[in-house]
N, C-alpha and C positions, 0 to 999 in steps of 0.2 A: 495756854499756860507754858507748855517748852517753847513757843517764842519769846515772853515775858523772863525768863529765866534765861533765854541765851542772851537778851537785850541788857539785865542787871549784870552776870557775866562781863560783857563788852565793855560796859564799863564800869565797874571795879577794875578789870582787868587795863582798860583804859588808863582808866586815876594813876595809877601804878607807874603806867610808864610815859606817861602826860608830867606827871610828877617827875620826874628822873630829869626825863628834857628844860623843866621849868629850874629845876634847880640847880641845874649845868649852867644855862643862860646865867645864870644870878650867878653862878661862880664864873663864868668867865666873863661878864661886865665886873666883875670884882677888879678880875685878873687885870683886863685891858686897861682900864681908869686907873688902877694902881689905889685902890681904898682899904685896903689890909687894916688900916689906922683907922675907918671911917668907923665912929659909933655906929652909924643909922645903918651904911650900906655894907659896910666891911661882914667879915665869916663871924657869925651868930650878933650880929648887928639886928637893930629892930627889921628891918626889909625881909631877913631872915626868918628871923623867930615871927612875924605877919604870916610871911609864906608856908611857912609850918601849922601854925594856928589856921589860914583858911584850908590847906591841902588836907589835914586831919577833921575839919568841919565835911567838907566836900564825901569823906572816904565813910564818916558816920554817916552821913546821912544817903548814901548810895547803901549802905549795907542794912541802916536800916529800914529803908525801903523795901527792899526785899525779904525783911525777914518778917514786916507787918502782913506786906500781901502771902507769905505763909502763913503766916498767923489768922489770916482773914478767913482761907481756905479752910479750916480748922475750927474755925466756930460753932459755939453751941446753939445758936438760936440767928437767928433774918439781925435783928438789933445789935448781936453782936458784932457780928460780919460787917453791916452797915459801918459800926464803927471802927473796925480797925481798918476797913478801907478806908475811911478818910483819915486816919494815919499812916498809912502808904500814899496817898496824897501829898500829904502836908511834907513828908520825907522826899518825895520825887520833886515837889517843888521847890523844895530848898536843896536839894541837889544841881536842880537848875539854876536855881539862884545862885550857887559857889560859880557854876561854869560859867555862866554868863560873868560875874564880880573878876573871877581870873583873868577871862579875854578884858573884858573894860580897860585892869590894870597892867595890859601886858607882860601876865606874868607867864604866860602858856602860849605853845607854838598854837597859832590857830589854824593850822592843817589838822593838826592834831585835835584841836577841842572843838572845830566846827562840829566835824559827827557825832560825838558826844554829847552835843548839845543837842541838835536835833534827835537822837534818840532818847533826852533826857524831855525834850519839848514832848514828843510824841507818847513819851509815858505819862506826862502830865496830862494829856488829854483823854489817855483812853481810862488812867481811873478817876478824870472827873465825870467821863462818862457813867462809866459802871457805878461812881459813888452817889452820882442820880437816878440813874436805874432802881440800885438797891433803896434809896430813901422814898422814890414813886411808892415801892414794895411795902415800905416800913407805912407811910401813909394810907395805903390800903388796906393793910391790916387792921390799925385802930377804926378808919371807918367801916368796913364790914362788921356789922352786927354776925355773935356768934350764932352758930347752927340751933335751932330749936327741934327741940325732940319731941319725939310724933306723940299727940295725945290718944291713952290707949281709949276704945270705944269698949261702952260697959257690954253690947251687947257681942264684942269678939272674946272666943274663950282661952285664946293666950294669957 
């Protein structure tokens, strides 16, 4: 678990300044091309307000990653749990999917977002592990028939 937590950490804390560098670049391809005037590419141009829209996509879904696999930890029942791990799933892979769509678009140094990615790859993997683990779990419970209680015998004087 405090590896899981220093891995969400890394990047959150990553996003932050993955984002910073991504938005530098975009302001100094501004700069150099001389697009000030440019709808699309110029300062709050669509390329902009894109990069904002996926970098805020990216930051949700890292955070709420983390805050499902808390939530998971916390559950009232196997079924529960079950489920909100595969909402810490669903959230780590759509985190990978922003890092992966960034690098695609060159919008992020990839010095920077390679390791991100592979620790966003590596979280994708270990709760689809666990969120197969858990459903094994949930599958064996419906099939185990419940415990049957001992029939008492008339001749015992309990």
């Amino acid at each position: 678990e405090a590896r899981m937590a220093a891995a969400f950490e890394a990047i959150n804390a990553g996003d932050l300044d993955g984002l910073r560098t991504m938005k530098a670049a975009i302001a100094a391809e501004v700069a150099r091309k001389d697009m000030a005037d440019d709808i699309k590419r110029g300062p709050g141009g669509i390329r902009e307000i894109e990069f904002l829209v996926q970098a805020l996509q990216l930051i949700r879904a890292s955070s709420s990653t983390a805050a499902n696999y808390r939530s998971a930890g916390r559950a009232r029942s196997h079924a529960e749990f079950t489920s909100r791990l595969a909402v810490a799933l669903e959230e780590a892979d759509e985190s990978q999917y922003w890092l992966q769509h960034l690098e695609a678009c060159g919008l992020g140094d990839r010095d920077r977002l390679a390791p991100l990615l592979a620790e966003a790859t590596e979280l994708v993997a270990i709760f689809t592990s666990a969120w197969k683990t858990a459903q094994n779990g949930d599958e064996e419970r419906r099939n185990t028939p419940p415990p049957r209680k001992a029939k008492r015998r008339k001749d015992n004087p309990d």
